[in-house]
C-alpha positions as CSV (number, residue, x, y, z in Angstrom):
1,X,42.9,95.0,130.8
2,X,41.4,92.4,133.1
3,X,40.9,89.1,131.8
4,X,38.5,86.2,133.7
5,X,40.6,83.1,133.4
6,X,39.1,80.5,135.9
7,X,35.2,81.6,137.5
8,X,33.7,79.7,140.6
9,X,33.1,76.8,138.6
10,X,36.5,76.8,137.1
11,X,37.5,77.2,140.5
12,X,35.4,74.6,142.5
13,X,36.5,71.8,139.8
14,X,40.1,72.5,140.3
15,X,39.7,72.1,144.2
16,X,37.9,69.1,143.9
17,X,40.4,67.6,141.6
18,X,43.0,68.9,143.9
19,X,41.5,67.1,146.9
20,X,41.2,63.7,145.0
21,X,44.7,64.0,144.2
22,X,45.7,64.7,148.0
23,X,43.4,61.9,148.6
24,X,45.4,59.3,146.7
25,X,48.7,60.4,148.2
26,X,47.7,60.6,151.8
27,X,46.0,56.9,152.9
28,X,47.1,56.7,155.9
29,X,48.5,59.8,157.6
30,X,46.6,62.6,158.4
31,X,46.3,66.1,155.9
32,X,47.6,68.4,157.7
33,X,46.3,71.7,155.4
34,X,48.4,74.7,156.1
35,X,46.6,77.7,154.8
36,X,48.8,81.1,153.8
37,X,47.3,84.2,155.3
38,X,45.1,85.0,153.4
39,X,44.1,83.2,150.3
40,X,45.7,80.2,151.3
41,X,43.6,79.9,154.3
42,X,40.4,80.3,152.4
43,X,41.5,77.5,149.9
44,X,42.9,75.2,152.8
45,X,39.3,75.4,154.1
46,X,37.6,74.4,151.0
47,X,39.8,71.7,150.3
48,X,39.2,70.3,153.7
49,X,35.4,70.1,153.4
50,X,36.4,68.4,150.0
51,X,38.5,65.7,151.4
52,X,35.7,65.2,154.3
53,X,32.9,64.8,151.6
54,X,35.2,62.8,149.5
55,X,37.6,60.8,151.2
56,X,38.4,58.2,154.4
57,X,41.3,60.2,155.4
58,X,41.7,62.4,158.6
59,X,42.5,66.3,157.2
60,X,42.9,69.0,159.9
61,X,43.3,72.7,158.9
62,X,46.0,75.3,160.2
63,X,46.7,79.1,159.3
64,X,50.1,80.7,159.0
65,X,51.5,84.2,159.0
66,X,54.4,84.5,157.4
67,X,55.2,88.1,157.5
68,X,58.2,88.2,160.2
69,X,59.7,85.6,157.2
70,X,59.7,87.6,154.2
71,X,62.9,88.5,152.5
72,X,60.6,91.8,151.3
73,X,60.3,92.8,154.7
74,X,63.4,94.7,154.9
75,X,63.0,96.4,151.7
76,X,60.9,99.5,153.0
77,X,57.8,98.0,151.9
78,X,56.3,99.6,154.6
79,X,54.9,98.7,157.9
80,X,54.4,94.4,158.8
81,X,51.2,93.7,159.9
82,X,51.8,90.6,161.9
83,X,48.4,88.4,162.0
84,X,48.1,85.1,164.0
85,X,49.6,81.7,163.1
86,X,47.2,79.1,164.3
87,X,48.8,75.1,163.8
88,X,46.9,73.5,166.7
89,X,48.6,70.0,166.0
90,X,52.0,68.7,166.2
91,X,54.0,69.8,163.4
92,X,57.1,66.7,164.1
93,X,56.5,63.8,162.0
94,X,53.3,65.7,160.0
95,X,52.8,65.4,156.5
96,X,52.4,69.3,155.7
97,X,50.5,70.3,152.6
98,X,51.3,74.6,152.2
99,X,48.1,76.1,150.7
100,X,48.4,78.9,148.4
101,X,46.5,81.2,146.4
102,X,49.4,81.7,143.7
103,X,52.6,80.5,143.1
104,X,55.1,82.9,141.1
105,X,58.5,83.5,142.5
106,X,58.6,81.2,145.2
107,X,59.7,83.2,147.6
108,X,56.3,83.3,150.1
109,X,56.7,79.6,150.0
110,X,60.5,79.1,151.2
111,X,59.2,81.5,154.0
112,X,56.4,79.4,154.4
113,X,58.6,76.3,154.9
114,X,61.5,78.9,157.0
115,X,58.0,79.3,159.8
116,X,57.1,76.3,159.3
117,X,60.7,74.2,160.5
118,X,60.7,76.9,163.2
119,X,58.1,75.0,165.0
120,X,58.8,71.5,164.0
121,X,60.4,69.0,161.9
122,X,57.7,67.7,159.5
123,X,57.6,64.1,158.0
124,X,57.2,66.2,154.3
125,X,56.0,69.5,153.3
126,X,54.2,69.5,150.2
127,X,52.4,72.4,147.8
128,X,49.2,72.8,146.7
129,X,48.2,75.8,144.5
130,X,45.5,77.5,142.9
131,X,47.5,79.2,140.2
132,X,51.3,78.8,138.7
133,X,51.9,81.6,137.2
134,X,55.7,80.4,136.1
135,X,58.3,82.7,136.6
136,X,60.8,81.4,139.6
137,X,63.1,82.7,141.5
138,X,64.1,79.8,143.9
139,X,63.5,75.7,142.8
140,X,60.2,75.4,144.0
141,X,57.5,73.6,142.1
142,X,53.8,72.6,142.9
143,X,52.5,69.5,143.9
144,X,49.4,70.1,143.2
145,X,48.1,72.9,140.8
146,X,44.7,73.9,139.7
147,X,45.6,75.7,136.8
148,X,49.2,76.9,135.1
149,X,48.7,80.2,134.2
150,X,51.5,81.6,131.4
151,X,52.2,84.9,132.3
152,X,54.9,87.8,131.5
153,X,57.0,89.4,134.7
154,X,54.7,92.2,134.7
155,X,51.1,90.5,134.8
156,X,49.5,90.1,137.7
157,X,47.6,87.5,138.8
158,X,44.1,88.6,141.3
159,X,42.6,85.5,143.2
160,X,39.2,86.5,144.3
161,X,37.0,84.9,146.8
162,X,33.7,85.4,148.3
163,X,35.3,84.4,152.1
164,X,37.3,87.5,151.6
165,X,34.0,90.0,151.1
166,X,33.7,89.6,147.1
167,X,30.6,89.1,145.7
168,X,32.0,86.1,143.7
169,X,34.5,83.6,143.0
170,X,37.0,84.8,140.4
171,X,40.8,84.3,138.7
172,X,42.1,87.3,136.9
173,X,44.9,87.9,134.9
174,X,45.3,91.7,134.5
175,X,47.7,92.4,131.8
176,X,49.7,96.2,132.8
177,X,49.8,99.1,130.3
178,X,47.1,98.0,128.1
């Protein structure tokens, strides 16, 4: 069963409010949005065009692969598919904001933060996310969220957008075996 939970509406008020809120924090320094192949990226994007229309601060935008730093890797999973990594600022001394689609386990973000130190040694990383979805695995919490999502271990969570070829902006939660 497939269940709408946030539509592009839903979805463009939660980046705005998530843009205000990284407006507030960041007065000074630059945003330095770090998108996560491949939701992430889409989201850093809107939420630059959001701090641009909305606030005084400089935001730049960077896209990272994080494949070669999965823990899942190894597991047989199947072949990597390795895609670009493009941070085309310094990343000593930045204020890093990781962009996700969905936060469950926590385990894309520590490899986000593993390729992340491997090129630099930010000033702080932070997290902004679409969707918690609860469920931890490693002591990782959002700093900002768009929506918490309660969900059982064997939900899933579908984040679509139209950058990605959809026909629409959507959040589903598809509940298994019903």
């Amino acid at each position: 069963m497939k269940n709408v939970i946030m539509d592009a509406p839903a979805i463009e008020r939660a980046l705005k409010r998530i843009a205000h809120e990284i407006i507030e924090k960041h007065t000074t320094a630059p945003a330095s949005l770090i998108g996560i192949r491949t939701a992430g990226v889409f989201i850093a994007s809107r939420l630059a065009e959001y701090i641009k229309q909305y606030g005084q601060i400089p935001v730049q935008t960077a896209t990272l692969d994080i494949t070669l730093y999965r823990d899942d890797v190894a597991m047989g999973t199947g072949r990597a598919i390795v895609r670009a990594t493009q941070i085309n600022f310094p990343v000593d001394g930045a204020s890093i904001i990781l962009i996700d689609d969905v936060l469950f386990t926590g385990r894309t973000i520590r490899a986000a933060m593993d390729a992340v130190i491997d090129l630099g040694r930010p000033k702080v990383i932070q997290l902004a996310v679409l969707v918690d979805r609860g469920h931890r695995e490693l002591p990782i919490k959002a700093d900002y969220t768009g929506k918490n999502i309660p969900t059982t271990d064997d939900d899933e969570i579908k984040v679509v957008l139209t950058e990605s070829g959809s026909n629409e902006d959507a959040v589903y939660l598809i509940k298994k075996g019903d």
